[in-house]
C-alpha positions in Angstrom: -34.0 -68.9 3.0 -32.4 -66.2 5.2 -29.5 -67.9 8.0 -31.0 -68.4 11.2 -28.4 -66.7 13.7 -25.9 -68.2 15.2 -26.6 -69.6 18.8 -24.1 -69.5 21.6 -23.4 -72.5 23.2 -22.5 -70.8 26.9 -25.5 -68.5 26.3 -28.2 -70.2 24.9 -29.3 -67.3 22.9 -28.5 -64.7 20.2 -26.7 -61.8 21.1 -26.2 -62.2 24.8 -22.3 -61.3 25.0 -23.3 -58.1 22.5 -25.6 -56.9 25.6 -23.6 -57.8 28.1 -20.8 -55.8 26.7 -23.2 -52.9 27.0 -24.3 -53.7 30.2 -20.8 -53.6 31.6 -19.9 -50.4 29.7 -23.2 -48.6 31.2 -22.2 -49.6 34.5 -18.7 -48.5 34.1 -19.8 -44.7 33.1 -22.2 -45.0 35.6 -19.6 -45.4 38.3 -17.1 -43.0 36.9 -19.6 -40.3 37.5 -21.0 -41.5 40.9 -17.2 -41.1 41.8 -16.3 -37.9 39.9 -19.7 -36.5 41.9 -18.4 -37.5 44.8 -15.0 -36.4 44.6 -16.8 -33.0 43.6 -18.9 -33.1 46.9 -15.9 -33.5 48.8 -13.7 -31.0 47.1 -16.9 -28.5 47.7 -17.3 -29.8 51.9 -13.1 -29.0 52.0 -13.5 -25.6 50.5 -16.8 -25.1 53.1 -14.8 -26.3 56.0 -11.4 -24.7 55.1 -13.1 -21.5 54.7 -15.2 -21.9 58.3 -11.8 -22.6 59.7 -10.2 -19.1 58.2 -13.5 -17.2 59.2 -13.0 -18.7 62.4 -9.2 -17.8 62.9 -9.7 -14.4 61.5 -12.5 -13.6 64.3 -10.7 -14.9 67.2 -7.7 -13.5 66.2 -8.8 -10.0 65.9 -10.6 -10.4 68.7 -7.8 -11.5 71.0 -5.7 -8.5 69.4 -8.4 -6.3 70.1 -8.4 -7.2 73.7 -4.4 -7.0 73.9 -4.6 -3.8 72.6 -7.1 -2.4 75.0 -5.1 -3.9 77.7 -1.9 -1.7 76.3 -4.0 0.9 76.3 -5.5 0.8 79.8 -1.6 1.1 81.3 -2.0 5.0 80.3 -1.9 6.8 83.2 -2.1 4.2 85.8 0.6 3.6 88.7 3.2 1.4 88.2 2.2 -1.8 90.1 -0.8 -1.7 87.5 0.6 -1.0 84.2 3.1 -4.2 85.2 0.2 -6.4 86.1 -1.4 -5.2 82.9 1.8 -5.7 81.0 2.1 -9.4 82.2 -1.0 -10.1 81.2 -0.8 -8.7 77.9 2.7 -10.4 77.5 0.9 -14.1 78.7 -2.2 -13.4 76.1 0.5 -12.1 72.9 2.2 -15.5 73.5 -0.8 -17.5 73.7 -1.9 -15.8 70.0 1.3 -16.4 68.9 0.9 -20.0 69.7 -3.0 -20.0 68.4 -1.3 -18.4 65.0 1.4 -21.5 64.7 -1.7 -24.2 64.6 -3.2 -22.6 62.0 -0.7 -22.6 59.5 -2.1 -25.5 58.1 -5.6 -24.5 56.7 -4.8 -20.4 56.3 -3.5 -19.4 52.8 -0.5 -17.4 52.4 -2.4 -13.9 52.3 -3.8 -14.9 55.8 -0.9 -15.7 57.2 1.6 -13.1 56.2 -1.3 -10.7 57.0 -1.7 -12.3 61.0 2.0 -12.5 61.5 2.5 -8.8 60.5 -0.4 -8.0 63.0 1.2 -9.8 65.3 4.2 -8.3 64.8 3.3 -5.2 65.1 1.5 -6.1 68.5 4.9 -7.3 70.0 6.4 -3.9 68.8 3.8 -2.3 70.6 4.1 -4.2 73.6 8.1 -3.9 74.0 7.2 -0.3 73.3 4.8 -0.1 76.0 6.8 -1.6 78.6 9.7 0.4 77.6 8.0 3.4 78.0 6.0 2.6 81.4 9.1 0.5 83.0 12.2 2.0 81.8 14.8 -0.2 82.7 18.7 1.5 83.6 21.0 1.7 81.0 24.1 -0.3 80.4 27.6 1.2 82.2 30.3 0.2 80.0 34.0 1.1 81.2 35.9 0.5 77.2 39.0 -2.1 76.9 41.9 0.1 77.9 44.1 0.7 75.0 48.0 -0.9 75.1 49.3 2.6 75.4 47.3 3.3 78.8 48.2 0.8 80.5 51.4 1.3 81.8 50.1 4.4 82.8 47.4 3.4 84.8 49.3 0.5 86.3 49.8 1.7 89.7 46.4 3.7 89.8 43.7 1.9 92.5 40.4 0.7 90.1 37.7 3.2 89.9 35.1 2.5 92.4 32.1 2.3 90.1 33.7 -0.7 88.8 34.6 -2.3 91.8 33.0 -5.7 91.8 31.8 -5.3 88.1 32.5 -8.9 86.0 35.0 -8.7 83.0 34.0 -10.4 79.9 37.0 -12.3 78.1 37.2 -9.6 75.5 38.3 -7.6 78.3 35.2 -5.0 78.8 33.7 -4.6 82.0 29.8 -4.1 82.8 28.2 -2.3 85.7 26.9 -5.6 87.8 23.4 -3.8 88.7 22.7 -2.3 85.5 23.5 -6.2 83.8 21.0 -7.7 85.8 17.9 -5.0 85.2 18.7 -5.0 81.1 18.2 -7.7 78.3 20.4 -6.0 76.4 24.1 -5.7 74.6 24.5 -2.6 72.6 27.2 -0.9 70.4 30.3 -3.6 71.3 33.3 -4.5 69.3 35.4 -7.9 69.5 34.0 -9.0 72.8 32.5 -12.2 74.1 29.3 -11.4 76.0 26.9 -13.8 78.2 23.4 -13.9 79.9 22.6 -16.1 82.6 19.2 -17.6 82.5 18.4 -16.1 85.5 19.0 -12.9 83.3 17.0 -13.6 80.9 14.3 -16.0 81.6 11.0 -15.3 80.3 12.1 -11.9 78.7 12.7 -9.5 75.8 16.7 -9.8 74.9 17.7 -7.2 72.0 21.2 -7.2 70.7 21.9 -4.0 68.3 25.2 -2.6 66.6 27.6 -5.6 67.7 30.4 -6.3 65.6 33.0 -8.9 65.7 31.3 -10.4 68.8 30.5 -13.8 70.4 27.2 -14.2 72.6 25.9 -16.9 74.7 22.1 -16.8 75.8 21.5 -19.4 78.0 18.0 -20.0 79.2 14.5 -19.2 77.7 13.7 -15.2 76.5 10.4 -13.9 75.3 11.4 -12.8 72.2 14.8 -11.8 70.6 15.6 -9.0 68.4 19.1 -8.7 66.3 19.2 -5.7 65.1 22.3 -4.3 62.9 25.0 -7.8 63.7 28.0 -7.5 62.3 30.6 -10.9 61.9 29.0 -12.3 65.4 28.4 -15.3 66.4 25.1 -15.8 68.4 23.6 -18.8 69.7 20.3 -18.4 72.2 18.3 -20.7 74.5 15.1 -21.6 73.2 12.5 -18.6 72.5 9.5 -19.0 73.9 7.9 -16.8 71.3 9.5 -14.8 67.8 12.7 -13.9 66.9 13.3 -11.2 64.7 16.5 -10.3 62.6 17.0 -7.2 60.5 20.5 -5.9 59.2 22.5 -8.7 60.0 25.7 -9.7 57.5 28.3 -11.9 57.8 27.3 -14.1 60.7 26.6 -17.3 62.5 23.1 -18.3 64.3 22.1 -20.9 66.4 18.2 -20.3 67.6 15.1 -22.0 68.7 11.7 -20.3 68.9 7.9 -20.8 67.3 8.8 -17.9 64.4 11.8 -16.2 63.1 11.6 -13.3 60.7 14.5 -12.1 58.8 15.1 -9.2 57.1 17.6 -7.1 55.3 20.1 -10.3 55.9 23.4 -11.9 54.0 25.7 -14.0 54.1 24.7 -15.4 57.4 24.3 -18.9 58.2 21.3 -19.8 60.4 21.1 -23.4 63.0 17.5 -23.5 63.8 14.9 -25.0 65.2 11.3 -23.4 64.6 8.3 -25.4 65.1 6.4 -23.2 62.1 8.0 -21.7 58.9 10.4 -19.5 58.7 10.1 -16.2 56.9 12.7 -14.3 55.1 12.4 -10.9 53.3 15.0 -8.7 51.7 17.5 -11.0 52.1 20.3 -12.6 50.5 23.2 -15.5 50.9 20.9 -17.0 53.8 21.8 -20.8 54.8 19.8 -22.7 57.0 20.9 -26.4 59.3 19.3 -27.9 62.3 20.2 -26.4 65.5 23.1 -27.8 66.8 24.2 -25.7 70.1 24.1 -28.0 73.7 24.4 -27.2 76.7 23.9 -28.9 80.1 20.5 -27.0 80.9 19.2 -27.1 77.4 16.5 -29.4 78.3 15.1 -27.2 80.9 15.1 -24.4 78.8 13.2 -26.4 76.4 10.4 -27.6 78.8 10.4 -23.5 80.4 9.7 -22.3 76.6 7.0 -24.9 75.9 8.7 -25.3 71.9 8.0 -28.7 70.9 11.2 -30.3 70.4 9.7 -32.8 68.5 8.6 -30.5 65.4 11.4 -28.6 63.5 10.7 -27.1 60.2 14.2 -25.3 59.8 14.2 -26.2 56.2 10.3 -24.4 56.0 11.6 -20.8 54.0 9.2 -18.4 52.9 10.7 -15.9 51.1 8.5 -13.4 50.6 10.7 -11.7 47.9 10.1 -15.0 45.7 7.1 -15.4 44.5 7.7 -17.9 41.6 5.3 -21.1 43.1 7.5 -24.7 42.6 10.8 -23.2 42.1 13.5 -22.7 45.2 14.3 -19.2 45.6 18.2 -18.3 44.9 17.9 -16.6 48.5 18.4 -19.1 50.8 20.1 -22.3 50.8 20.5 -25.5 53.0 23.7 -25.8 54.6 25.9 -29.8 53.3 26.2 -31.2 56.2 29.6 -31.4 55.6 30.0 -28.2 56.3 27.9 -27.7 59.5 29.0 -26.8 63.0 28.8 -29.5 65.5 31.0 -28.2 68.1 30.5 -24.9 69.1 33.6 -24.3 71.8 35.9 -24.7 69.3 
């Protein structure tokens, strides 16, 4: 006679922990692919929304470009009390896209971005261009340092009167008072130490080209600030309302606020910063990067007057657009030991 099977005691029947082995395992897959659906639903909704978000930026940032644009355009021709209205306005609406361009970073892809900020770029070219060209401002009057051999000559001799009045710097060179206060500018100097008030400066375009050997203070908040060609300076700035851009600059030391800096063409040159999106590098080489550290007593005015976010510094953000190797640091920039940083700059 064949063996009955064997009963289970906690069961009561043949079998039952066999099924329920089944059961369990049935339910398992069944929930691993409910999940893996799910997780593929949302993956698919991200990609959706993602890409509605970088249709959307691209639209309204053209747009807004577009409309900038036009308004550069309109100044053609028109009197001057226009084309400065018109320039205002174009200046208000560039910062604005900058700002628009900064909260996006988050959802655009690295094509998008690099693609707006060179737009963007190029419409704050066009706009310093513009109002260059339509509202020429008076060039600098520089009187040179007087050489040791001079002056013992020139001793006796009464000051010339066009420099009657004009401020010194304490490198010695003097700078026609009216023509200081009409340009945002320091051009072609050699071992000096220069300044801007933020009266000076406040709310506009500060370019500093061919200095060499040179220490500048920019209190207050500029527009935007271009280095162009620095040489063994030291530069430290207000917070920038908008961009700062740096091209040929070797040997030097930086301390800047602003919502983007650009670099280019750049070495050995060690950078305090605060940027509230990432900063972009190209060309360059030997570039190190620390918090801003520069004070001074109005710094927290200037802060409030450039609307930066104090709160939101992303000076160890690098893009290097050179390096395009994705998880591994590029050899073009470093960050700075803090053993090594600045923390007092009057030294």
């Amino acid at each position: 006679m064949a063996a009955m099977p064997e009963i289970s005691q906690e069961t009561g029947f043949a079998g039952e922990s066999g099924a329920a082995t089944i059961q369990e395992r049935l339910q398992k897959r069944h929930q691993a692919r409910a999940e893996d659906a799910e997780r593929r639903k949302e993956a698919k909704e991200s990609k959706s929304v993602a890409e509605e978000q970088g249709e959307y930026f691209s639209s309204s940032f053209n747009a807004e470009r577009a409309s900038i644009e036009e308004l550069l355009s309109s100044c053609s021709g028109a009197d001057r009390a226009t084309v400065a209205q018109r320039l205002e306005e174009a200046t208000a609406k560039t910062l604005q896209l900058q700002k628009f361009l900064n909260d996006s970073t988050l959802f655009l892809t690295q094509y998008e971005l690099r693609k707006a900020q060179a737009a963007l770029q190029k419409l704050q070219s066009s706009l310093a261009e513009a109002r260059e060209e339509a509202l020429p401002r008076k060039k600098f009057a520089f009187r040179a340092r007087a050489k040791a051999t001079d002056k013992a000559s020139a001793a006796d001799a009464p000051p010339p009167p066009s420099d009657a009045g004009a401020p010194a710097d304490s490198g010695g060179a003097k700078v026609d008072g009216a023509a200081e206060s009409e340009q945002c500018s320091f051009s072609n100097m050699d071992g000096v130490c220069l300044t801007k008030t933020a009266e000076e400066i406040q709310k506009r375009d500060v370019l500093l080209t061919h200095l060499t050997n040179c220490k500048v203070r920019l209190f207050g908040s500029p527009s935007t600030l271009h280095l162009k060609h620095i040489d063994n300076c030291e530069i430290l700035c207000g917070p920038v309302s908008s961009s700062v851009f740096i091209d040929h600059c070797i040997n030097s030391t930086l301390a800047i606020s602003c919502q983007q800096l650009r670099t280019h063409n750049t070495t050995d040159t060690r950078v305090y910063l605060h940027v509230t999106s990432r900063a972009i590098i190209e060309d360059c080489h030997g570039v190190s990067f620390a918090p801003f550290s520069w004070s001074y007593p109005t710094l927290e005015e200037d802060f409030g007057v450039s609307g930066l976010d104090q709160d939101r510094n992303n000076w160890s953000q690098v893009d290097d657009f050179n390096w395009l190797a994705a998880g591994t640091h590029s050899p073009n920039w470093s960050v700075i030991p803090e053993a090594d940083r600045i923390t007092n700059w009057d030294l």
